[in-house]
C-alpha positions in Angstrom: 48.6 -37.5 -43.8 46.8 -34.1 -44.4 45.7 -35.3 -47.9 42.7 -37.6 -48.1 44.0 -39.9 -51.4 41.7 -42.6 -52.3 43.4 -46.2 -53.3 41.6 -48.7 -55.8 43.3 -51.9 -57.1 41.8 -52.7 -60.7 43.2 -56.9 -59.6 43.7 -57.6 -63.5 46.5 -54.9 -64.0 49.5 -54.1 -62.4 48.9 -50.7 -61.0 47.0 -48.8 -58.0 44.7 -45.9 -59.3 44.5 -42.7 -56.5 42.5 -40.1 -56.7 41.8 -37.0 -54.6 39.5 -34.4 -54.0 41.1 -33.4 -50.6 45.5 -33.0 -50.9 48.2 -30.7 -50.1 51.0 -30.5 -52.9 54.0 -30.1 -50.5 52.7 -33.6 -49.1 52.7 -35.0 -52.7 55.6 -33.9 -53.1 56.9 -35.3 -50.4 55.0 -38.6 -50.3 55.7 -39.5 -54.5 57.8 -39.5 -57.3 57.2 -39.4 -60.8 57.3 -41.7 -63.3 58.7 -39.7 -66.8 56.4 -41.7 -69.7 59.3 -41.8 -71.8 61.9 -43.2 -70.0 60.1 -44.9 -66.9 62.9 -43.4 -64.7 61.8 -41.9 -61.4 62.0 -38.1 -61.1 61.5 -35.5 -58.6 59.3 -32.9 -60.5 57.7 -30.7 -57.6 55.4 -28.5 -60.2 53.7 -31.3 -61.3 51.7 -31.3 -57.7 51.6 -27.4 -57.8 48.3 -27.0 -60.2 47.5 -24.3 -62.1 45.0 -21.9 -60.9 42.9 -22.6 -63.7 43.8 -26.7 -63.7 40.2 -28.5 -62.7 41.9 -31.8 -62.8 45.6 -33.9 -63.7 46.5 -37.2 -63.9 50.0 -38.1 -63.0 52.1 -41.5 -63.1 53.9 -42.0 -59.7 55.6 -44.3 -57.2 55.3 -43.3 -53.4 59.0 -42.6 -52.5 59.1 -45.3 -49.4 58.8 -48.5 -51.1 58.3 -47.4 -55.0 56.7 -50.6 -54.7 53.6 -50.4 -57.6 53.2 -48.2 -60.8 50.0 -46.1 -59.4 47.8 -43.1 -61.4 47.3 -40.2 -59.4 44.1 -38.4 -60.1 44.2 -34.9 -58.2 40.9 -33.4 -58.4 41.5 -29.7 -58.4 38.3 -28.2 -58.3 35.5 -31.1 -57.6 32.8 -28.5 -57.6 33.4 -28.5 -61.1 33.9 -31.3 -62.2 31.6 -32.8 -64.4 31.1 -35.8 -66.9 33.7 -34.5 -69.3 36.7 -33.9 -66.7 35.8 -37.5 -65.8 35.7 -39.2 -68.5 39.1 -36.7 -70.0 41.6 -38.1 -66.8 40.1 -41.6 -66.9 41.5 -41.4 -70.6 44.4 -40.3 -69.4 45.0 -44.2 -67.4 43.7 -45.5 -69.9 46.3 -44.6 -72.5 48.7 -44.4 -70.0 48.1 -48.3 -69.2 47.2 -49.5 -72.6 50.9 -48.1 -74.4 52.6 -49.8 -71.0 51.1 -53.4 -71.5 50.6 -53.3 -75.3 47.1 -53.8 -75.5 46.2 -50.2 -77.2 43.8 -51.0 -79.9 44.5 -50.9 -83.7 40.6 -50.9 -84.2 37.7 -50.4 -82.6 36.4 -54.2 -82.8 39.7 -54.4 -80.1 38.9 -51.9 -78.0 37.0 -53.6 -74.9 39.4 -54.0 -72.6 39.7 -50.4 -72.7 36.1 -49.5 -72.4 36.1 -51.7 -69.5 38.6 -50.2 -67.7 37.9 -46.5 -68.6 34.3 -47.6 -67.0 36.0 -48.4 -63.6 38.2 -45.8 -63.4 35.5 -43.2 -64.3 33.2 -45.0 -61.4 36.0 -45.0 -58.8 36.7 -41.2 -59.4 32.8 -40.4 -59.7 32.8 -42.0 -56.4 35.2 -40.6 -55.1 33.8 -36.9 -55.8 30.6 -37.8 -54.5 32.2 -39.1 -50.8 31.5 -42.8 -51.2 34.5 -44.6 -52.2 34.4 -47.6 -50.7 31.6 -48.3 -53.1 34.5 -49.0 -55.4 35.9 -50.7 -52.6 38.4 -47.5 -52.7 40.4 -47.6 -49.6 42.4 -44.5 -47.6 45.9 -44.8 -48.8 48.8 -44.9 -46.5 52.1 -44.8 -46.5 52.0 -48.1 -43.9 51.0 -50.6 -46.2 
């Protein structure tokens, strides 16, 4: 693969998280489909790996086409050199909500709200990592298609 994607397994939940800093949208094309929020039904929807100039990061739900074997986030990192704090902290949101509405564990308060935090914290460190080139300090490994 031309793209460098990043893989981290959160073990508690039933998803892979991947993030990149390094990709080519015809290969995510290619290598994923998408997983519509409403329905959960797998669709082929090509712009959503074609960025926006102006688009400094997205998160999208997918399945890699070969197996469609786990639910995985897909962080691109658009434009890492500006990428700060907030861009972080706004797509690790994103997994979080995303994940939260999928098991039923969204809070109704914030005395429930934990397991959120905790996992917004992870995913913020694995993509923080990943920015900074040291990913496996997350124990983030290269993703393939050979697993």
């Amino acid at each position: 693969m031309k793209s460098k994607i990043y893989k981290f397994d959160p073990v508690i939940y039933p998803f892979k998280l991947l993030v990149t800093k390094d990709f080519d949208s015809q290969e995510l094309q290619d290598t994923f489909y998408c997983i519509d929020d409403e329905t959960e039904e797998l669709v082929e929807d090509p712009k959503v790996f074609w960025p926006a100039k102006r688009t400094v990061a997205r998160t999208i739900q997918v399945t890699d086409k070969k197996s469609c074997a786990h639910t995985c986030y897909l962080i691109l990192l658009c434009k890492p050199k500006v990428i700060g704090a907030g861009t972080i902290a706004h797509e690790a949101y994103h997994v979080v909500s995303f994940v939260s509405e999928w098991l039923g564990f969204m809070p109704k308060k914030a005395s429930e709200d934990e397991p959120c935090a905790y996992l917004e914290q992870w995913i913020t460190n694995c993509i923080e990592r990943t920015l900074k080139g040291y990913p496996k300090q997350m124990d983030g490994t290269e993703f393939s298609l050979e697993e």
